[in-house]
TIRO-2110 file (N, C-alpha, C; in Angstrom, 1 decimal):
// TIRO-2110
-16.9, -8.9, 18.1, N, 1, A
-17.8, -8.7, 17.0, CA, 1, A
-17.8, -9.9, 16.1, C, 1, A
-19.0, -10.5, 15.6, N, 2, A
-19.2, -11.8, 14.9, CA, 2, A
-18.4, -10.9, 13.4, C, 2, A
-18.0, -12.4, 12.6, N, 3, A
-17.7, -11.8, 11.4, CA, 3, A
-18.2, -12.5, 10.4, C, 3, A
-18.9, -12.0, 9.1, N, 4, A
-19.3, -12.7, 8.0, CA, 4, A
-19.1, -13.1, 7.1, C, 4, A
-19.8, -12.8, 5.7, N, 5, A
-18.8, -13.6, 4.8, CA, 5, A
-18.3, -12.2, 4.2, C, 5, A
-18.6, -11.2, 4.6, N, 6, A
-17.9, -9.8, 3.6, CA, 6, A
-16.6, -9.8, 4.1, C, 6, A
-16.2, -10.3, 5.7, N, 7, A
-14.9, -10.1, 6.0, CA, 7, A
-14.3, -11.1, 5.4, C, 7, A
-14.7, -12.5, 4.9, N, 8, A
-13.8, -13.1, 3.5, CA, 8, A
-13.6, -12.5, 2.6, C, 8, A
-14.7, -11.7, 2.1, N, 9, A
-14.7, -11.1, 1.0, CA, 9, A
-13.7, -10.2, 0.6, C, 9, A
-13.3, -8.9, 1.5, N, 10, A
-12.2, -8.0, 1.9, CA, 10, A
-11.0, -9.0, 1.9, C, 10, A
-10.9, -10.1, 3.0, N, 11, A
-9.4, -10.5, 2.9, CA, 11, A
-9.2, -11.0, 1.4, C, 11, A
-9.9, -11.8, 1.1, N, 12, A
-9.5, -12.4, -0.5, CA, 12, A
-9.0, -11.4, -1.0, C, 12, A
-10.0, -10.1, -1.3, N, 13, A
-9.5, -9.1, -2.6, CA, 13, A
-7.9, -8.6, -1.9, C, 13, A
-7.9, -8.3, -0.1, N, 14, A
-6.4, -7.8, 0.1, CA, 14, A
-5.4, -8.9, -0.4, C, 14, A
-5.9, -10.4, 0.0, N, 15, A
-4.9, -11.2, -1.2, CA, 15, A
-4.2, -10.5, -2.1, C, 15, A
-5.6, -10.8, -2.9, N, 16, A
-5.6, -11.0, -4.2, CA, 16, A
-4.6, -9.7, -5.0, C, 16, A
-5.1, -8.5, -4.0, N, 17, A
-4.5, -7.2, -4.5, CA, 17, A
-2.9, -7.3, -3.9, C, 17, A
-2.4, -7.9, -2.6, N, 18, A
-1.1, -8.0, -2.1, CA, 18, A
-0.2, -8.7, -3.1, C, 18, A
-0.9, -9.9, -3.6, N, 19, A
-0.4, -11.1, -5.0, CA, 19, A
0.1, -10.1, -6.1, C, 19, A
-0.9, -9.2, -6.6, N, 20, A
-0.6, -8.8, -8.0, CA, 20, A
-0.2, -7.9, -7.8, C, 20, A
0.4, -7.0, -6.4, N, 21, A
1.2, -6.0, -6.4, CA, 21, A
2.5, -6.7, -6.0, C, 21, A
3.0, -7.9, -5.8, N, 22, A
4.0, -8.7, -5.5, CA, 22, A
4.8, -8.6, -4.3, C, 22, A
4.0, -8.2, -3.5, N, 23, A
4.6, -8.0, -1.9, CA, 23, A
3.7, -9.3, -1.2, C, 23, A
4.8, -9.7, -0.4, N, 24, A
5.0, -10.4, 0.7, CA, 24, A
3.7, -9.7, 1.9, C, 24, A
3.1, -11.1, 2.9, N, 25, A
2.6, -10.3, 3.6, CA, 25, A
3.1, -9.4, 4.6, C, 25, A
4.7, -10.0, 5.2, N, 26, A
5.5, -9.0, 6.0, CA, 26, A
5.6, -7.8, 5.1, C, 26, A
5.8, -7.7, 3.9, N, 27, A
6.5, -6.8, 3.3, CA, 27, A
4.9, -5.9, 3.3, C, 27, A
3.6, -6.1, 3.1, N, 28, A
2.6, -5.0, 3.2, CA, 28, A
2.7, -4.8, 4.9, C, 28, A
2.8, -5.7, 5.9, N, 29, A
2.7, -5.6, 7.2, CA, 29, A
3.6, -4.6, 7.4, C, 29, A
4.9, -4.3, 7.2, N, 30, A
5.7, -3.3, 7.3, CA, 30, A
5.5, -2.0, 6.9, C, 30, A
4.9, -1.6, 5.5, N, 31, A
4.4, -0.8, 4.7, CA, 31, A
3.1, -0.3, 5.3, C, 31, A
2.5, -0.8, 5.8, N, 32, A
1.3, -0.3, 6.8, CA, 32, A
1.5, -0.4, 8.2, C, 32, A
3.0, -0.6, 8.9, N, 33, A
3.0, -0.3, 9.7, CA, 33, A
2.3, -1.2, 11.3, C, 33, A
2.1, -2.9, 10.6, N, 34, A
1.1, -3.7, 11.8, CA, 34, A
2.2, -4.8, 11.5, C, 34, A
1.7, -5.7, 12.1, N, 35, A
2.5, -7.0, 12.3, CA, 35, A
2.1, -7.8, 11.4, C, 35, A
3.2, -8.3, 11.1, N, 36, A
2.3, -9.9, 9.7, CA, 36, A
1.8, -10.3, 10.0, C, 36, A
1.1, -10.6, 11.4, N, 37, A
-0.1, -11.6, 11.8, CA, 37, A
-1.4, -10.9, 11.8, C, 37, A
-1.1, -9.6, 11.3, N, 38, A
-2.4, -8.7, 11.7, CA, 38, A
-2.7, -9.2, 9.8, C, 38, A
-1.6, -8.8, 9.3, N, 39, A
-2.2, -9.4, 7.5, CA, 39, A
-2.8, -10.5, 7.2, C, 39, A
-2.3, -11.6, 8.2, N, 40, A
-3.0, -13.0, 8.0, CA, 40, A
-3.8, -13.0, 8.6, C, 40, A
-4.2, -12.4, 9.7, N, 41, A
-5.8, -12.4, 10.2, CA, 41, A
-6.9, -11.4, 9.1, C, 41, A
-6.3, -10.5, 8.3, N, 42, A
-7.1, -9.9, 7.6, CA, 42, A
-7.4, -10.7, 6.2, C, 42, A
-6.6, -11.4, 5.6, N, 43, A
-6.6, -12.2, 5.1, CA, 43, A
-7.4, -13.5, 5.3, C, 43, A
-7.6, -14.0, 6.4, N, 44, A
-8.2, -15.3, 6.6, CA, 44, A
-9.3, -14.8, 7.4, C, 44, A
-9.5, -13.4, 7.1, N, 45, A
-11.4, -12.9, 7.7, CA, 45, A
-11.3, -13.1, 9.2, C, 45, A
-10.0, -13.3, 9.8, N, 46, A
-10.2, -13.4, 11.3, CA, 46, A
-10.4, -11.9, 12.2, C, 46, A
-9.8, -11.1, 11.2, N, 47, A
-10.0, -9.5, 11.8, CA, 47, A
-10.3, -9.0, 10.6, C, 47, A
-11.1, -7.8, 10.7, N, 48, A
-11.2, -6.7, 9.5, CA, 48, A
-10.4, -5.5, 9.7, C, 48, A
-10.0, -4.8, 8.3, N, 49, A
-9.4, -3.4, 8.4, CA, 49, A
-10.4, -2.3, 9.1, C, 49, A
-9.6, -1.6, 9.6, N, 50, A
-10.6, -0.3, 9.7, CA, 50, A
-10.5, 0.8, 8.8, C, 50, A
-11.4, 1.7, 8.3, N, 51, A
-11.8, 2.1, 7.1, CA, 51, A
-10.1, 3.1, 7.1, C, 51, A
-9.7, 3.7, 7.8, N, 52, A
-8.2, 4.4, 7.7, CA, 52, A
-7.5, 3.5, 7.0, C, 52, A
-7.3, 2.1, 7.8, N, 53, A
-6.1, 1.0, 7.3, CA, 53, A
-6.6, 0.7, 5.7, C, 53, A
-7.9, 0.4, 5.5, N, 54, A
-8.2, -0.1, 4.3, CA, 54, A
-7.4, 1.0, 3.7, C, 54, A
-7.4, 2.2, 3.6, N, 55, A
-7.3, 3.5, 2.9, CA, 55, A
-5.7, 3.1, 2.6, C, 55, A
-5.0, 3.0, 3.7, N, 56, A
-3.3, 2.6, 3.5, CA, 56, A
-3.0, 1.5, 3.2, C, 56, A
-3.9, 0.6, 3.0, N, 57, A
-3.4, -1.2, 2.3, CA, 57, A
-3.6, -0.8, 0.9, C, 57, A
-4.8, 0.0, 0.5, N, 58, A
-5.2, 0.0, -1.0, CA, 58, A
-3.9, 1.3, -1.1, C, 58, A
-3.4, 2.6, -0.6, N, 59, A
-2.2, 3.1, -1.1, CA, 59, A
-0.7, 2.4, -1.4, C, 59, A
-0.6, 1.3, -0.7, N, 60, A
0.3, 0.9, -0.7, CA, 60, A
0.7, -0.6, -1.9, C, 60, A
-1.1, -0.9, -2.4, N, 61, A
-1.2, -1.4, -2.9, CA, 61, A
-1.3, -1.2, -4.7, C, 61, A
-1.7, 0.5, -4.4, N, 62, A
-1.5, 1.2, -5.8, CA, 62, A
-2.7, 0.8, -6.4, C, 62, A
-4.4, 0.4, -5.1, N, 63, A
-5.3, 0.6, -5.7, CA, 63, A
-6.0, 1.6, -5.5, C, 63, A
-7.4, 1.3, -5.8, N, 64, A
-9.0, 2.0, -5.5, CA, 64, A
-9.6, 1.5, -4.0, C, 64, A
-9.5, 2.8, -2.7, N, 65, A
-10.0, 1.5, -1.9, CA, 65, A
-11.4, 0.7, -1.8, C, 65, A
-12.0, 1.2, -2.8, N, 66, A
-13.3, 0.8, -3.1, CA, 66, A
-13.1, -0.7, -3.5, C, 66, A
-12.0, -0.9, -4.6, N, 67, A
-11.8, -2.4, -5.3, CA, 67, A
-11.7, -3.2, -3.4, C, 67, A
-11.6, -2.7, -2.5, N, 68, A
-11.3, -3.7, -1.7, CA, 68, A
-12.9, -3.8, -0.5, C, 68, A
-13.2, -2.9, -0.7, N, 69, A
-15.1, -2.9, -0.1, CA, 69, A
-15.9, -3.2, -0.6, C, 69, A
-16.2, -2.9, -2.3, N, 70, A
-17.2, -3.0, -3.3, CA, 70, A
-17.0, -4.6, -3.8, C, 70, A
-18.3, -4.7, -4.4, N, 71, A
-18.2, -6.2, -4.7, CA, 71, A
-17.4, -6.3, -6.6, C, 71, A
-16.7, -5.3, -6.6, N, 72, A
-15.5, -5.4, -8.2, CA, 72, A
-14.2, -5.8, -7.5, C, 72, A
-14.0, -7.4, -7.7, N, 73, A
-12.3, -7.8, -7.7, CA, 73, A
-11.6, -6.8, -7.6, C, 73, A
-10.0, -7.2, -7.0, N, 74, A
-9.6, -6.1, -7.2, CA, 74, A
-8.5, -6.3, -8.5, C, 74, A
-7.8, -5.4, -9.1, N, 75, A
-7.8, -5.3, -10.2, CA, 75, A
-5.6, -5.2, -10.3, C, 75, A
-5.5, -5.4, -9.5, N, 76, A
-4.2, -5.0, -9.2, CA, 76, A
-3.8, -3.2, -9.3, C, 76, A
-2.6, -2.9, -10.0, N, 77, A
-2.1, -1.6, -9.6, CA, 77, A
-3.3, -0.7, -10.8, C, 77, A
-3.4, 0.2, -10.2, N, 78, A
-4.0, 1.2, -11.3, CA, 78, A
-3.4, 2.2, -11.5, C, 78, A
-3.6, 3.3, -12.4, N, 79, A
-3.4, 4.3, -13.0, CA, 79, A
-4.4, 5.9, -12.5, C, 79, A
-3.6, 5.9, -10.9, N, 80, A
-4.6, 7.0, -10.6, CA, 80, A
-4.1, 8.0, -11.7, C, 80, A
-5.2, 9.1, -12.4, N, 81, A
-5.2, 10.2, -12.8, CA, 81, A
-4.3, 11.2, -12.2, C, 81, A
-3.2, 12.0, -13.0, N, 82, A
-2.1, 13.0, -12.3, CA, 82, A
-2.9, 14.4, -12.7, C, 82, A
-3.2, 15.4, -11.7, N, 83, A
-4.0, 16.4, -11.8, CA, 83, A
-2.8, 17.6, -11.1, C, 83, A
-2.5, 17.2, -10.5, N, 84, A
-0.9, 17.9, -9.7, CA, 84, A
0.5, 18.1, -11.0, C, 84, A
0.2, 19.5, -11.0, N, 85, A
1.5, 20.1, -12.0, CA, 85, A
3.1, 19.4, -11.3, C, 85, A
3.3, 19.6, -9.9, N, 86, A
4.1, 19.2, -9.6, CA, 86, A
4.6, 17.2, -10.0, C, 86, A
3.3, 16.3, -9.9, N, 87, A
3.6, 15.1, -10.1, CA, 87, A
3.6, 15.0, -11.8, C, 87, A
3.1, 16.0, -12.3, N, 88, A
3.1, 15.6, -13.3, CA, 88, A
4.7, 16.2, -13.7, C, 88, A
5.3, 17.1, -13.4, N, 89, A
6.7, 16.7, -13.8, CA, 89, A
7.5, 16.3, -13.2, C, 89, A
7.4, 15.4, -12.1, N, 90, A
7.9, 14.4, -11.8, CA, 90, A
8.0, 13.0, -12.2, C, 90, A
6.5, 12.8, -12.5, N, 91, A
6.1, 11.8, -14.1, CA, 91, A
7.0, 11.8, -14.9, C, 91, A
7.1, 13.2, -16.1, N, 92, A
8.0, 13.4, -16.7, CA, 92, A
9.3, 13.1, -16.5, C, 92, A
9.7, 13.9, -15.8, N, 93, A
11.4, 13.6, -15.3, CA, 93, A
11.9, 11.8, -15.3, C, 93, A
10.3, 11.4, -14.3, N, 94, A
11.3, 9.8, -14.0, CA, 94, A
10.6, 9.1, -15.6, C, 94, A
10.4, 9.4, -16.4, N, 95, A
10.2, 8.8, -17.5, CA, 95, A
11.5, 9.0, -18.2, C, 95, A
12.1, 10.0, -18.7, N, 96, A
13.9, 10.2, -19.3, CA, 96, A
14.5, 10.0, -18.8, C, 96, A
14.3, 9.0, -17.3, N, 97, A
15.4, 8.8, -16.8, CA, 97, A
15.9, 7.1, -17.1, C, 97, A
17.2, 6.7, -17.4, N, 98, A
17.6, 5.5, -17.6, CA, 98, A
17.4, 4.2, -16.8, C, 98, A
16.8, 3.3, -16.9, N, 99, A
16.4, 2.3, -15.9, CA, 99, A
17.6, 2.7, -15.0, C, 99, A
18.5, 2.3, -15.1, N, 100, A
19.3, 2.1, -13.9, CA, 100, A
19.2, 3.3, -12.9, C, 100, A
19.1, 4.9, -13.7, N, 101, A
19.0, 5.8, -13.2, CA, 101, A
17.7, 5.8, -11.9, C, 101, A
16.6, 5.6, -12.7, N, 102, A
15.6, 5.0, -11.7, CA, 102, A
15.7, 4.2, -10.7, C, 102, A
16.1, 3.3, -10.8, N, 103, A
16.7, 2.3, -9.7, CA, 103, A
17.5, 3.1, -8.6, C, 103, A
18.5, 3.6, -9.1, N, 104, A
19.6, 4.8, -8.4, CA, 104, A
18.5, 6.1, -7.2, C, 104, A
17.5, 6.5, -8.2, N, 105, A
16.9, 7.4, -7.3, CA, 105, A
15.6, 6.6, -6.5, C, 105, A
14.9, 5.4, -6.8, N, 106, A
14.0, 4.9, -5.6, CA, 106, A
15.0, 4.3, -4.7, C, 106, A
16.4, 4.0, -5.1, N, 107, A
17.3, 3.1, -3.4, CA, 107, A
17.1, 5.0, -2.5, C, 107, A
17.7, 6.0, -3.6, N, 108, A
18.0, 7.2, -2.6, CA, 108, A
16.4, 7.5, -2.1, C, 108, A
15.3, 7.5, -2.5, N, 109, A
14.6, 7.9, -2.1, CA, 109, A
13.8, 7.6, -0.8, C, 109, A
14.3, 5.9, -0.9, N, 110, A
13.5, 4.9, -0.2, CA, 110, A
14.3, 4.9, 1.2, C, 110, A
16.0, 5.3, 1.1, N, 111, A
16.5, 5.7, 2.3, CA, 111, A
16.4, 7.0, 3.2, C, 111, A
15.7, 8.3, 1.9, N, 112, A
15.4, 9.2, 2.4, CA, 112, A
14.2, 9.1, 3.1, C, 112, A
12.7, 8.4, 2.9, N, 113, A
12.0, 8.4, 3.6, CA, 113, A
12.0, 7.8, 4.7, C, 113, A
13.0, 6.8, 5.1, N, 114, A
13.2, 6.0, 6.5, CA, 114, A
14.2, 6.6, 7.2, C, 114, A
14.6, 7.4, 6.6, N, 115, A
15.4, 8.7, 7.8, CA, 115, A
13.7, 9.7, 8.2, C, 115, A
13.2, 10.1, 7.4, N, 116, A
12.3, 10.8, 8.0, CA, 116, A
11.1, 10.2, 8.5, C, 116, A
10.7, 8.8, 8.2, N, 117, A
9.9, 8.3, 9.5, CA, 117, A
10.8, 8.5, 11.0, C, 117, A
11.9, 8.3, 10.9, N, 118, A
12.6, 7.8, 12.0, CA, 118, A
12.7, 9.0, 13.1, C, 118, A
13.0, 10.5, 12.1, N, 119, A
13.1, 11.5, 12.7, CA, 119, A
11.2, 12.1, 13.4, C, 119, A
10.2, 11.6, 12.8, N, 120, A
9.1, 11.8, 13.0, CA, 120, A
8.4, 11.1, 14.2, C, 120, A
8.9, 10.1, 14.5, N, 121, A
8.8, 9.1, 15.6, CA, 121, A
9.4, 9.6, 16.8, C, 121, A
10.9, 9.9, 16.6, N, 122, A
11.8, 10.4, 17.8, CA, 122, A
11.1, 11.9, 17.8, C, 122, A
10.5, 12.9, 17.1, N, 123, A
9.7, 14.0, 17.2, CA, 123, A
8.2, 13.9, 18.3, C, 123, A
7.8, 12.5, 17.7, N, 124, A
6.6, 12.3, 18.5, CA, 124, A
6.7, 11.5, 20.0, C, 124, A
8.2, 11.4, 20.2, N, 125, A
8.2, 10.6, 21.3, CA, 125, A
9.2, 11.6, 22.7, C, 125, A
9.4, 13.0, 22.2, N, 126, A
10.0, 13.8, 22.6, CA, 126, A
9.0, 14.7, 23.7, C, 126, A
END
């Protein structure tokens, strides 16, 4: 498939959006699950996202995936709206909690969810 200037257009803003969320391109490559060369080809318009991936680079990016299709820069992290009672006192909670406290529950959390990719994988490969 030929590519134009919109597939510049997309890689710059995933830059631009990978930059001001301060991840590494391995480190989004990981987080979405492709190879770092698949980020520098999206980046340098040599490949484009597909509209799913877009959907998981702007979650992991903590944007709008529109900031990365639409012709509005992207804007770095935003402030999606909490409409869920449940996040919203989870909101709460990690707000009274002590920095370090916080720090303490994203190391636990961050090891809890790579136990359960790992169990979801050996699930799907069973």
């Amino acid at each position: 498939m030929r590519r134009g200037s919109g597939d510049k257009v997309v890689g710059d803003r995933i830059r631009q959006a990978r930059k001001a969320a301060g991840l590494t391109q391995a480190q989004l490559a990981e987080r979405v699950r492709v190879s770092e060369g698949i980020v520098q080809m999206w980046e340098n318009a040599r490949r484009t996202p597909s509209l799913p991936m877009v959907q998981a680079i702007a979650l992991e990016l903590m944007i709008d995936p529109a900031k990365l299709l639409n012709d509005e820069p992207p804007e770095g992290r935003y402030a999606a709206p909490v409409s869920d009672p449940k996040e919203l006192t989870l909101l709460r909670q990690w707000r009274r909690l002590t920095p370090r406290a916080q720090d303490n529950l994203l190391e636990l959390l961050g090891v809890t969810i790579e136990i359960a990719r790992e169990v979801e994988l050996q699930e799907c490969t069973r």
